[in-house]
VEXKOL-431562 format. One line per 3 residues: number of its first residue (from 1); their letters; for each residue x, y, z of N, C-alpha, C. Coordinates in Angstrom, 1 decimal, always signed. Atoms other than C-alpha are relative to their C-alpha. Layout:
BEGIN
NUM	a	X/Y/Z/X/Y/Z/X/Y/Z; ...
//
This chain:
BEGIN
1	xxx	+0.8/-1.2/+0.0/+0.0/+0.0/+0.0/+0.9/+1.2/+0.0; -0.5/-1.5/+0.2/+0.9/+3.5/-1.1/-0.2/+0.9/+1.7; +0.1/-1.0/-0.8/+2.0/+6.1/+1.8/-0.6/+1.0/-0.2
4	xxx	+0.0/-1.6/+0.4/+0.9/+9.8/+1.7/+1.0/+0.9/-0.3; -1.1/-0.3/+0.7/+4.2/+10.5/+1.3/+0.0/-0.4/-1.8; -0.1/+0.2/+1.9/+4.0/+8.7/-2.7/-0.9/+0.5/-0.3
7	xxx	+0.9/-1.0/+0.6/+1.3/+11.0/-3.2/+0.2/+1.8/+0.0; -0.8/-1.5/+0.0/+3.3/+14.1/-2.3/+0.5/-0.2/-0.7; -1.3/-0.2/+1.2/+5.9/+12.7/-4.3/-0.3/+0.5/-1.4
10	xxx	+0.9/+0.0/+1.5/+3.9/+12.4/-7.4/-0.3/+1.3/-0.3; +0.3/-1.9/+0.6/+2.7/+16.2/-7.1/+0.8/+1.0/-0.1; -1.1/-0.6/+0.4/+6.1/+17.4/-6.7/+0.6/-0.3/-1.4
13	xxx	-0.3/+0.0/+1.7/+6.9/+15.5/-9.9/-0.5/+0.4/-0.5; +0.5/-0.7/+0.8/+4.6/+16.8/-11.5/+0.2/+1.5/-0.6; -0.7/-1.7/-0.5/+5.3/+20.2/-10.3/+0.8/+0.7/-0.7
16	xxx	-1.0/-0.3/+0.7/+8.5/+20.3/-11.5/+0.1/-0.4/-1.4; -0.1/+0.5/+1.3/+8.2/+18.6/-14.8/-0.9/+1.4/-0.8; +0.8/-1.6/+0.6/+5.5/+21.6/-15.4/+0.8/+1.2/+0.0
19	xxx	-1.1/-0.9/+0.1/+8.0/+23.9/-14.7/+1.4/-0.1/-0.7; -1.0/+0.0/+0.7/+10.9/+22.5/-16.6/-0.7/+0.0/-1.4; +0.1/+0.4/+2.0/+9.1/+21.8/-20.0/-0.5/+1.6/-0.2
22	xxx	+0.0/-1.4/+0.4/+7.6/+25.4/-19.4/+0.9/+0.8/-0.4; -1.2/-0.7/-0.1/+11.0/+26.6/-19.0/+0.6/-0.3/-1.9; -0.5/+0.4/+0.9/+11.9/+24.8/-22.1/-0.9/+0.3/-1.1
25	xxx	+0.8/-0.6/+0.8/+9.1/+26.2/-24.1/+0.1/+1.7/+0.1; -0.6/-1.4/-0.4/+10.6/+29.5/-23.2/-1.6/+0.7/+0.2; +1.0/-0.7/-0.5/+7.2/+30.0/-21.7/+0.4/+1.0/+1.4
28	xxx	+0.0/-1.0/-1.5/+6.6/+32.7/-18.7/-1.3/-1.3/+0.8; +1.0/+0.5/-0.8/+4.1/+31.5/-15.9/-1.2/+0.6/-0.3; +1.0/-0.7/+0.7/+1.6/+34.2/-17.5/-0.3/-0.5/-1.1
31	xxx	+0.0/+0.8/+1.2/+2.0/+32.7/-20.5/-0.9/-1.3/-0.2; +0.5/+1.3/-0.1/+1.2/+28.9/-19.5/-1.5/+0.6/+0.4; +1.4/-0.2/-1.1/-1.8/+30.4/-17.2/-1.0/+0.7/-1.7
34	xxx	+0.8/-0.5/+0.6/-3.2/+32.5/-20.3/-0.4/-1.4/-1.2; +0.2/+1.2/+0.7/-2.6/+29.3/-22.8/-1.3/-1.0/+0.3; +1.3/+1.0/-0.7/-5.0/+27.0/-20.4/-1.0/+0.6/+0.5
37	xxx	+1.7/-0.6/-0.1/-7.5/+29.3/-19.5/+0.1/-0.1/+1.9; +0.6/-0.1/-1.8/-6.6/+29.0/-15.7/+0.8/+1.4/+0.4; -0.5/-1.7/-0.3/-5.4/+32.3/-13.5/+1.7/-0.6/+0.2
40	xxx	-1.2/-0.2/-0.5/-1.8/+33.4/-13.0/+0.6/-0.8/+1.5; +0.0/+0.5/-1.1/-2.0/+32.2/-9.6/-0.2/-1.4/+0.7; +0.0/+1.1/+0.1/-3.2/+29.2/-10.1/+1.7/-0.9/-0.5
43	xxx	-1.2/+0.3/+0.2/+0.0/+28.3/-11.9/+0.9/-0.2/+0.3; -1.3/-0.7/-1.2/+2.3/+30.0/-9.4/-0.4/-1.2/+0.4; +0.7/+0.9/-1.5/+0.5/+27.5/-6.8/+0.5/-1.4/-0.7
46	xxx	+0.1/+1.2/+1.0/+0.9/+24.3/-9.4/+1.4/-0.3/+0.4; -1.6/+0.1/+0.5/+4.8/+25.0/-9.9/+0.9/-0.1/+1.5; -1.1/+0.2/-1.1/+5.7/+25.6/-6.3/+0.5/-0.9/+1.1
49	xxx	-0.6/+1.1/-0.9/+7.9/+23.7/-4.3/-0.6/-0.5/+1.1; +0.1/+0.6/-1.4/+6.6/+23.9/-1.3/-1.4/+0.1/+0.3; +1.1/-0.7/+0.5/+3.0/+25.1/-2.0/-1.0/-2.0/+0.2
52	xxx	+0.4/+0.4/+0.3/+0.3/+22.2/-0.9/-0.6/-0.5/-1.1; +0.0/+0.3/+1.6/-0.6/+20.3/-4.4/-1.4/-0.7/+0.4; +1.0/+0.8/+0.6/-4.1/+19.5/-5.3/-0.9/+0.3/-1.3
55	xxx	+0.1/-0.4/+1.4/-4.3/+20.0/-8.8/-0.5/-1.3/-0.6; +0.7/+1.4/+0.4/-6.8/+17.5/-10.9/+0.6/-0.4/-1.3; -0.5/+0.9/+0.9/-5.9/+15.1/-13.7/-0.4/+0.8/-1.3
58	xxx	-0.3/-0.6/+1.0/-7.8/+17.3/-16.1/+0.5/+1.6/-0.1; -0.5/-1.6/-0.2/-5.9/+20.5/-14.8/+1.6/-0.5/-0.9; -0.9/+0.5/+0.1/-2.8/+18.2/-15.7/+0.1/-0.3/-1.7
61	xxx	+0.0/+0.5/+1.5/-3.8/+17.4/-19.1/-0.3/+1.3/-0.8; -0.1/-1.2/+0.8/-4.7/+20.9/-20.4/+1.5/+1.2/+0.4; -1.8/-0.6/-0.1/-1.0/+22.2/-18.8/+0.6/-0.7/-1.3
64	xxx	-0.7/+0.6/+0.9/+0.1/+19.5/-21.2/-0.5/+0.2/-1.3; +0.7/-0.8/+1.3/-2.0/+20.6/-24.2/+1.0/+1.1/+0.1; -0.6/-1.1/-0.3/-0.5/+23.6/-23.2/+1.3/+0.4/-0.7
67	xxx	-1.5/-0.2/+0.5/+3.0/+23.3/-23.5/+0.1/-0.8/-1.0; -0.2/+0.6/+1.2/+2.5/+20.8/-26.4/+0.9/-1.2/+0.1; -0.4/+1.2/-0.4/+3.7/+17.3/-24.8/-0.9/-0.8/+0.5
70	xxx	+0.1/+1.0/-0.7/+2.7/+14.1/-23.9/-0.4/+0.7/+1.3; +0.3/-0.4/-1.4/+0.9/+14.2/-20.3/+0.9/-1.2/+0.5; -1.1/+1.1/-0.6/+3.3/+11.0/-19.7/+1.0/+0.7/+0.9
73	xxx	-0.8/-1.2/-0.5/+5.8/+13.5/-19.5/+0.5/+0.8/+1.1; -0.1/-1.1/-0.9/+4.7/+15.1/-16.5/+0.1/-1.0/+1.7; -0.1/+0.8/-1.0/+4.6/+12.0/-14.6/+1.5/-0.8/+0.3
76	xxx	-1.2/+0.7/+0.0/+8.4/+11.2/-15.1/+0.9/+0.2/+0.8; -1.4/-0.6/-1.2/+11.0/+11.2/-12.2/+1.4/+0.4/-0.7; -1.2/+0.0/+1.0/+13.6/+11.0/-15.2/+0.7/+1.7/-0.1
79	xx	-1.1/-0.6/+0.2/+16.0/+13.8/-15.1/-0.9/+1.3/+0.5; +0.6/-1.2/-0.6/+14.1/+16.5/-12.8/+1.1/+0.0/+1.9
//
């Protein structure tokens, strides 16, 4: 059985993976937030580190529309 910890973990990967592919789309955070239709704030809140995470699956999939990747992508511990 999964801890609550591997469900933190998961939303910090996610977290970050939203923030590096953003980075790599030479998006801003205004940018992603105007793309998907959610607020500025929301975004901020998405991306940060330390910031509790409850962002839904289709919040996850229109970020990934977004920046124009696979939503696999956002679930990868690979090189974050």
């Amino acid at each position: 059985m999964k801890s609550k910890n591997d469900l933190t973990d998961i939303y910090l990967i996610v977290a970050k993976n939203i923030k590096k592919y953003r980075k790599l789309a030479k998006m801003t955070q205004f940018e992603l937030a105007k793309k998907t239709g959610y607020s500025y704030g929301y975004i901020r809140l998405v991306e940060a580190p330390k910031c509790i995470k409850k962002f839904s699956l289709e919040s996850i999939y229109y970020i990934a529309l977004a920046l124009d990747i696979d939503i696999d992508k956002l679930f990868s511990s690979d090189d974050i």
